[in-house]
C-alpha positions, 0 to 999 in steps of 0.5 A: 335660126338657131337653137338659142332662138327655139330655146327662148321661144319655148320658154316664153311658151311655157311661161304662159301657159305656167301663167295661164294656169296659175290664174285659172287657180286665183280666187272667184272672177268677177262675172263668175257665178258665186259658189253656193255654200253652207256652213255652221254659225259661228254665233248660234246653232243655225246654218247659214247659206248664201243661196238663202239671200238671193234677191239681196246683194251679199258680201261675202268676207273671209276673216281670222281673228289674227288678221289685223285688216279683217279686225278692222274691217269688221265693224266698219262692214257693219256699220256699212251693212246697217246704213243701207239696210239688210233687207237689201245688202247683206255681208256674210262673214266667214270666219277660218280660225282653228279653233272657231272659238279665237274668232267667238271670243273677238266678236264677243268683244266686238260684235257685229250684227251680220251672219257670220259662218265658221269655217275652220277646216278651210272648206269654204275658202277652198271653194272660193280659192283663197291664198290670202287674207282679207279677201271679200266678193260682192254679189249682186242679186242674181248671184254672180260676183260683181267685184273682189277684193285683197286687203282692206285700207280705210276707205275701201268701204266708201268705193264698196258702198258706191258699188252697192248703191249702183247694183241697187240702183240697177235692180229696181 
């Protein structure tokens, strides 16, 4: 045995542990508990608070209004949102544009009827390790995250909506 062979042991030992850590600092995991939070109304004086929907299977979105997939996505969420009903699924969004006022003035333009909270300091992404946009965590109704999603293609709603029928489904 040689020093080549300790030398290449070694740095596949480092390179793990190097991968290991990386993914312990990767956004929420599913089975994990969702971090609870509060946060301002991007829309009105309230404070919205994920706790607050507890029983209901929330979806929490974090958007920019300079992100192209979270523009689109938004009104597709909605539509989504109001077909099932939001006395039983509900979507959060959370808005991180600095200032909050580029994210009032897209849905000033493009409304939707969900809560929608302004984090423009990046508190809450923070919480939930976001390194990308858009990402977005299901939550059943006991509060732990079910699924997690990077990015949005058009029909990504239709795999989130089989998703929120069965934790429905699983719920009564």
């Amino acid at each position: 045995m040689n020093i080549t062979y300790f030398t290449k042991k070694l740095l596949i030992v480092f390179s793990v542990l190097l991968f290991s850590a990386n993914c312990m600092s990767d956004e929420i995991s599913v089975g994990e508990p969702a971090p609870d939070f509060s946060g301002p109304a991007l829309l009105s004086e309230q404070i919205v608070t994920l706790s607050d929907y507890r029983g209901k299977i929330v979806y929490v979105d974090f958007w920019a209004s300079w992100c192209p997939p979270c523009r689109q996505s938004l009104p597709i969420y909605n539509q989504l949102r109001n077909e099932i009903g939001p006395a039983y699924f509900e979507v959060i969004g959370v808005n991180i544009d600095n200032p909050s006022e580029d994210g009032r003035a897209f849905l000033s333009k493009n409304p939707v009827d969900f809560p929608m909270v302004a984090d423009p300091l990046g508190e809450i992404a923070k919480i939930y390790r976001i390194k990308a946009m858009p990402v977005s965590f299901l939550i059943d109704q006991y509060g732990f995250v079910v699924f997690s999603q990077s990015g949005f293609q058009m029909g990504d709603e239709q795999f989130l909506a089989v998703k929120v029928r069965e934790l429905l489904d699983a719920g009564q």
